[in-house]
C-alpha positions as a Python dict, from the first residue, in 0.01 Angstrom:
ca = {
    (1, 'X'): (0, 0, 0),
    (2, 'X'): (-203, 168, -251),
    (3, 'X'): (-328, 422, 20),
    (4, 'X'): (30, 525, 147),
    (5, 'X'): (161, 552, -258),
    (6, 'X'): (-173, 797, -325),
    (7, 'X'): (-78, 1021, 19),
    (8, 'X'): (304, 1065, -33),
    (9, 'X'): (179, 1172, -443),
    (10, 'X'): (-49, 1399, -288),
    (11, 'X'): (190, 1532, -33),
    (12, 'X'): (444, 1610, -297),
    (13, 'X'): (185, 1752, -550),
    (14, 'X'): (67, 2041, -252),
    (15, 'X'): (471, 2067, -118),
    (16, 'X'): (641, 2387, -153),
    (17, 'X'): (833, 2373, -464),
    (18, 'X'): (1147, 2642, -559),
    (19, 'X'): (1154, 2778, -877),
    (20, 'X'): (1446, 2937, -976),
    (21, 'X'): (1396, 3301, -791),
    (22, 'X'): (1016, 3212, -750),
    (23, 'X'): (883, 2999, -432),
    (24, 'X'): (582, 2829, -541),
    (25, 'X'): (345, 2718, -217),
    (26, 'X'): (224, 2416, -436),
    (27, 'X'): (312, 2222, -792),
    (28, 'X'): (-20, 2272, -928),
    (29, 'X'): (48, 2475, -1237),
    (30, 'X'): (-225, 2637, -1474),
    (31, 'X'): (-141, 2473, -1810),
    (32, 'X'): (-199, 2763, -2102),
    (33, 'X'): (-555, 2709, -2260),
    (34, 'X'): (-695, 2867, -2526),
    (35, 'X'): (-1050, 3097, -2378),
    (36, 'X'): (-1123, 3299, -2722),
    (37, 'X'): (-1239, 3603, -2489),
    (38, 'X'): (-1006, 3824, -2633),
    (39, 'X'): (-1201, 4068, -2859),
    (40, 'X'): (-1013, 4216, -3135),
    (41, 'X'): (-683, 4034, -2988),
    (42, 'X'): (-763, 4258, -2628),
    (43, 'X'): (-770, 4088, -2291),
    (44, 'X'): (-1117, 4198, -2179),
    (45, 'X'): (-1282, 4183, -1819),
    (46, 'X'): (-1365, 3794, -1856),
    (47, 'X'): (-1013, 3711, -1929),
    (48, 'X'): (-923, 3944, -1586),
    (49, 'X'): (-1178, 3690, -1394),
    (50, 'X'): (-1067, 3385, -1531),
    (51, 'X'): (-703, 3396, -1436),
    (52, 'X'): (-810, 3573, -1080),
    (53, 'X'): (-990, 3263, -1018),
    (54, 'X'): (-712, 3025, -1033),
    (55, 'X'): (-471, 3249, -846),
    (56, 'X'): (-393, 3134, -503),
    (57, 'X'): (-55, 3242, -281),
    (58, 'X'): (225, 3104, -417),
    (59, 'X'): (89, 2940, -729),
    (60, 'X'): (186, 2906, -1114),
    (61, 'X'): (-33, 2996, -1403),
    (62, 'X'): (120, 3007, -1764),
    (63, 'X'): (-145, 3220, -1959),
    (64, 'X'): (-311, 3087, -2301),
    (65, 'X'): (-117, 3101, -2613),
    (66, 'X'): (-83, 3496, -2670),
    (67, 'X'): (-3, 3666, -3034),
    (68, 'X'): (333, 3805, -3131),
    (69, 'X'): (183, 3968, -3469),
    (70, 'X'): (-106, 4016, -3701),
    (71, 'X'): (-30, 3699, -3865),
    (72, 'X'): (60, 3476, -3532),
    (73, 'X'): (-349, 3383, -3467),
    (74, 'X'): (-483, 3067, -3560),
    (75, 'X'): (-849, 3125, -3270),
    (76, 'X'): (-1115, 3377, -3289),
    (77, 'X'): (-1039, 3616, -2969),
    (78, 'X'): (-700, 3517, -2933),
    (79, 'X'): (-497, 3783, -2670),
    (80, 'X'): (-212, 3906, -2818),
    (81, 'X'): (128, 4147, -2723),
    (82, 'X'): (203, 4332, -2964),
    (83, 'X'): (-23, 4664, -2944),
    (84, 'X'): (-13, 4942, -2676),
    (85, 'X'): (-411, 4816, -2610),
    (86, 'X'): (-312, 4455, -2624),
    (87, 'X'): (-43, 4503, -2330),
    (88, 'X'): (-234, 4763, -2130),
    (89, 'X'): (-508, 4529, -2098),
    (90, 'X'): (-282, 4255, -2011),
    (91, 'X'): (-141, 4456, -1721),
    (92, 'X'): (-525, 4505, -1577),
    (93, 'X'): (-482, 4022, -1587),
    (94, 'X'): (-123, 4008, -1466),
    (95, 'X'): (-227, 4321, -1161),
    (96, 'X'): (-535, 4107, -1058),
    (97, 'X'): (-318, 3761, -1022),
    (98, 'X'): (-9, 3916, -877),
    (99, 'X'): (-268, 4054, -602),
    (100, 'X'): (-363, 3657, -498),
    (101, 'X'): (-12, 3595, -487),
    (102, 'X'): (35, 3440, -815),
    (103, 'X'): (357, 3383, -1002),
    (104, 'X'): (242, 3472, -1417),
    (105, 'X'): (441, 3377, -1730),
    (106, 'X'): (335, 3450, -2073),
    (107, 'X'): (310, 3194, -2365),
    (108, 'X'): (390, 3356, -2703),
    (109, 'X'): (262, 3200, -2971),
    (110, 'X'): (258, 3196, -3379),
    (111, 'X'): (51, 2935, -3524),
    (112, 'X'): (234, 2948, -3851),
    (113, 'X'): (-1, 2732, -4105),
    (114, 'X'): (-237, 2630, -3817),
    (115, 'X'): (-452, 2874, -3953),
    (116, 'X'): (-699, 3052, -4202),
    (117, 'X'): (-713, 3391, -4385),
    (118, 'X'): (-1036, 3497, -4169),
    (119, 'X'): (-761, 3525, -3877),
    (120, 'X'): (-470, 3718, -4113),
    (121, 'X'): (-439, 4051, -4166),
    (122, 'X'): (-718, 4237, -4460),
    (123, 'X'): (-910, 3851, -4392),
    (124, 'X'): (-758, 3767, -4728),
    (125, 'X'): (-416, 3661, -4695),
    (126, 'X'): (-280, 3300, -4690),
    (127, 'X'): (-114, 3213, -4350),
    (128, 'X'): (264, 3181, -4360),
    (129, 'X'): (458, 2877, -4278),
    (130, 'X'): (800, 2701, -4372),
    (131, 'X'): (604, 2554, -4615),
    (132, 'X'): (294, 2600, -4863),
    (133, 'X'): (162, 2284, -4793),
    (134, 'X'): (-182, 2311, -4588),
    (135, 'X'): (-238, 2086, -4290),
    (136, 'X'): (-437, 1777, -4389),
    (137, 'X'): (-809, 1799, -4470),
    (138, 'X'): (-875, 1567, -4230),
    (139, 'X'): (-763, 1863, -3964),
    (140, 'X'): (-1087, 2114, -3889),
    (141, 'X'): (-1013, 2511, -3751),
    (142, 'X'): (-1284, 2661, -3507),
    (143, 'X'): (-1390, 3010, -3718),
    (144, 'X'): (-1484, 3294, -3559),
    (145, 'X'): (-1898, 3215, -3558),
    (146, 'X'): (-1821, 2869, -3403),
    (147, 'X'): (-1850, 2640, -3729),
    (148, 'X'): (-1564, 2451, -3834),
    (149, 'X'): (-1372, 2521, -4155),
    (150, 'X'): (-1083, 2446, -4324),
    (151, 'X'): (-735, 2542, -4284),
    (152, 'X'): (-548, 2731, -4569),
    (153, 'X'): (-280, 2668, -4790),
    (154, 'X'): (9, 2883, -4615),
    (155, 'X'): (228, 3129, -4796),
    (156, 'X'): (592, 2987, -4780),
    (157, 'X'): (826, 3237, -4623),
    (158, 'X'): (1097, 3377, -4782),
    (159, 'X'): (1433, 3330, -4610),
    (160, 'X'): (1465, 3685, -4654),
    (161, 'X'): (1144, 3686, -4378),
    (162, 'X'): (1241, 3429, -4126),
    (163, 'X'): (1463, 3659, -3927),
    (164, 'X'): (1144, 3968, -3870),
    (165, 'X'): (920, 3655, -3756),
    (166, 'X'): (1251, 3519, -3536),
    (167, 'X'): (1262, 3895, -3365),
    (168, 'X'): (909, 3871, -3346),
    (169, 'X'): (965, 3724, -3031),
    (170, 'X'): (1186, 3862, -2826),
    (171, 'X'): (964, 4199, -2916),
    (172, 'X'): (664, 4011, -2744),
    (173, 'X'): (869, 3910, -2470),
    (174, 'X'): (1018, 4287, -2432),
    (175, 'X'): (652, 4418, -2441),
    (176, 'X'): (558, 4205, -2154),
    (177, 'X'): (860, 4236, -1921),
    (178, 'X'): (936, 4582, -2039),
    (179, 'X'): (524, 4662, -1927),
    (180, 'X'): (606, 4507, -1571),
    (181, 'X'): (279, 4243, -1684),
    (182, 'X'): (448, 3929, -1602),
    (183, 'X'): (671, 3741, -1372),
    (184, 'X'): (854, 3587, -1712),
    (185, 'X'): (776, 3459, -2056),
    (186, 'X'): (774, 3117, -2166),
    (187, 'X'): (900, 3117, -2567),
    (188, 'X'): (684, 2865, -2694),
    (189, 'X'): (606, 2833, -3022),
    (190, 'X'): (371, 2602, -3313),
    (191, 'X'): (554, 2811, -3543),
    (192, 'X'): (882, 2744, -3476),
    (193, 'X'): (770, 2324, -3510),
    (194, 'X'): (629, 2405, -3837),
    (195, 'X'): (1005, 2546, -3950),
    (196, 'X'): (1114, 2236, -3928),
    (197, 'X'): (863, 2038, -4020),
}
């Protein structure tokens, strides 16, 4: 019994799948993980290799959480799409998996508090959240030389701010599409569960 249950999961998991206007030859899906081999927020060479690796004909990859903004980053090397470098590198990623056949979406991503000043703008300024309360001490955030530190008390936004960090997005997802880099976006976002946290 147990052998016929494990070949009809297996024979649905590698079945065609349709997915809205994209045919997928399988439903094994590259979840987004953060790689921190984005130097200075720039998809680099490695980050080219690692997504042409898991490309096959008529698969799904959703790439690692990728920046909206200067403030959105929460890793060292984090990609993000929001710079004329940022989404002319991303093109060189999104080229290499559309040539295997790949269908691409784009995760964009704000950490909100999830973060530290090392990763905000000037390295000085206090992450901004819905809140000023930090995350809990008992929480650690990789830094940038691979040690562990602390996360900082956020900044509280303003409701005079919440609508530039709202159009924050659909600016990412513009650069993307509007760059021909990937199939479609996928708006997910920490940030927006730390607004209503």
């Amino acid at each position: 019994m147990a052998e016929s249950s494990t070949s009809a999961q297996r024979a649905t998991l590698f079945s065609p799948y349709n997915m809205g206007k994209f045919n997928l030859s399988h439903r094994v899906v590259l979840a987004p993980m953060t790689r921190c081999r984005a130097l200075d927020g720039i998809p680099q060479p490695a980050n080219v290799e690692y997504y042409k690796q898991r490309s096959t004909p008529g698969g799904f990859l959703i790439s690692e959480g990728t920046t909206i903004s200067p403030t959105a980053a929460g890793f060292p090397h984090c990609p993000g799409i929001y710079t004329h470098d940022q989404i002319e590198a991303w093109k060189k990623v999104v080229d290499a998996v559309h040539a295997k056949g790949s269908v691409f979406f784009c995760q964009l991503w704000h950490v909100g508090r999830a973060s530290n000043q090392i990763y905000q703008p000037g390295r000085t300024a206090s992450p901004i959240s819905s809140t000023n309360k930090p995350i809990s001490g008992r929480w650690r955030i990789l830094m940038p030389d691979g040690t562990y530190g602390s996360y900082a008390r956020p900044r509280a936004l303003s409701t005079v701010e919440i609508p530039e960090i709202v159009q924050q997005y659909p600016q990412a997802a513009l650069n993307a599409i509007q760059a021909g880099q990937y199939s479609h976006h996928n708006p997910f976002s920490i940030f927006n569960l730390s607004l209503i946290c």
